[in-house]
N, C-alpha and C positions, 0 to 999 in steps of 0.2 A: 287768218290764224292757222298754223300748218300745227297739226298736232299727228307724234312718233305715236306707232305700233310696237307692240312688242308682243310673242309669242309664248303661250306656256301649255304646257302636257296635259291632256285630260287623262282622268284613272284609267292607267293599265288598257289604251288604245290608241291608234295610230292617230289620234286627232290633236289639231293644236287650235286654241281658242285667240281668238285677235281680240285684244283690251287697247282700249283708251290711254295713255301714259297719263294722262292729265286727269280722270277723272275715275280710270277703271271700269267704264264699261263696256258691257259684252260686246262686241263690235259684229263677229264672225266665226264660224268652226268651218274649221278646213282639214285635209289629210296632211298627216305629218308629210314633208318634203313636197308641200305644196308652193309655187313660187310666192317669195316674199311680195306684200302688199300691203299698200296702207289706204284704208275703206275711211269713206268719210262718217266722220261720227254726228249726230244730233244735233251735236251743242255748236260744233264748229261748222265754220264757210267752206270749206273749201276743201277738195281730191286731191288727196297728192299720190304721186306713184313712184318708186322710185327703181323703175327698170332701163330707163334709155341708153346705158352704158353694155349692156344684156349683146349678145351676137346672136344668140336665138329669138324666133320673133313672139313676140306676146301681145297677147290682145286681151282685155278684160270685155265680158258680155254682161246682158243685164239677165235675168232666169227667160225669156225670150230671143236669146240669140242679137239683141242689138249691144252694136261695138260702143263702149264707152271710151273705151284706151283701148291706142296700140301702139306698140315703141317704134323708133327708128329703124329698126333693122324689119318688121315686118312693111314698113312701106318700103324701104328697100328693094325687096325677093319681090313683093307683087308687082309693085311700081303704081300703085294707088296710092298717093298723097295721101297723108295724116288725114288731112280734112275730109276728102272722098271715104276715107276708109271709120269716123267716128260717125256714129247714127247709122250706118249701113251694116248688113248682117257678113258673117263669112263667106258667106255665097258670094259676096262679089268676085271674089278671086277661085271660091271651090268649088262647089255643085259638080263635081267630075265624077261624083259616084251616083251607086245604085240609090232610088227612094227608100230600098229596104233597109241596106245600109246606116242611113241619116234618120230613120226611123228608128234604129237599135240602137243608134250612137246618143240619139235625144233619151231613149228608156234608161238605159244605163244609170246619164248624167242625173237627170231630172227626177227620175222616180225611183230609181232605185238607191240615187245618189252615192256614186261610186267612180275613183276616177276611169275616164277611159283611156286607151292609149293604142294611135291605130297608124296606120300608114295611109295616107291618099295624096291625091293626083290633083294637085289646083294647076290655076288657069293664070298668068301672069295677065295683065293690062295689053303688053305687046300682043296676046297670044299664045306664050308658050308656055306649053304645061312644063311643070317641074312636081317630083316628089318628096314629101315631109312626112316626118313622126310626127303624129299630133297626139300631144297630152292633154285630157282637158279635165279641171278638178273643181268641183264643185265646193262654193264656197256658201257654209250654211247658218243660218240665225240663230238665235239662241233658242227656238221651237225644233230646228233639226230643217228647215226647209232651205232648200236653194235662194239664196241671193243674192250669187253673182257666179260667171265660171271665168275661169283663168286658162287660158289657154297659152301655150308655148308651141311651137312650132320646130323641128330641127332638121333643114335642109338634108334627104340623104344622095347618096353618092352619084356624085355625076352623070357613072354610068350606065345607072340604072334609069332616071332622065332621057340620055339620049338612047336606049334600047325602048322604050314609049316612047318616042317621039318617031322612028325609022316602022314603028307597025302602022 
């Protein structure tokens, strides 16, 4: 049974609440211009997601960091297969920064629950590093606690790339 999401404003803040279409319940709060997604609810079987068409890569995490979803385009840029890359954390392809770093970018998300948005240095399958804008927005229950984060990914410019890869 695939049951639609639909979004609506909470009072006079950037948050949008994910409902049920079928039943109306609270599904999820996430920040306004969070990427669209459809969370599985209760009553129903089954995740549905509807990003594969997407050019940026998206990965949905569990409040742990393990990959639930990731679309097309992010096995793409890393070249880890769908498979390899669902149940494994983003480290497969990132870990290129500082500990301090991935320590700040976890406070952020998780405790302070705020989106982040940073630039880092993953690691492709071959080898070769490349650089992305990473967005990541925490998606929150109806207590206000982390649920799940959505991450998008946007490849930047080539020759930024290849100036880290010549040092």
């Amino acid at each position: 049974m695939q049951v639609v999401f639909r979004a609506f404003l909470m009072n006079n803040n950037n948050h949008v609440e994910y409902r049920c279409v079928k039943c109306n319940k609270l599904l999820a709060i996430g920040e306004l211009g969070s990427p669209a997604v459809e969370i599985k609810c209760s009553r129903c079987k089954q995740i549905n997601f509807f990003f594969d068409d997407e050019t940026d890569q998206i990965m949905i995490t569990d409040i742990n960091g393990v990959i639930l979803y990731g679309n097309k385009a992010l096995s793409d840029l890393t070249g880890y297969s769908i498979t390899e890359i669902i149940g494994a954390r983003p480290s497969l392809w990132g870990g290129q920064m500082s500990e301090t770093f991935y320590k700040d970018l976890w406070r952020k998300i998780k405790v302070e629950k705020q989106i982040a948005i940073v630039t880092v240095t993953n690691k492709k399958k071959n080898g070769q590093l490349y650089e992305v804008t990473l967005r990541i927005s925490p998606i929150l229950d109806e207590k206000g606690n982390p649920k799940f984060f959505i991450g998008t990914e946007t490849k930047t410019a080539e020759k930024k790339l290849i100036k880290k890869q010549s040092l």
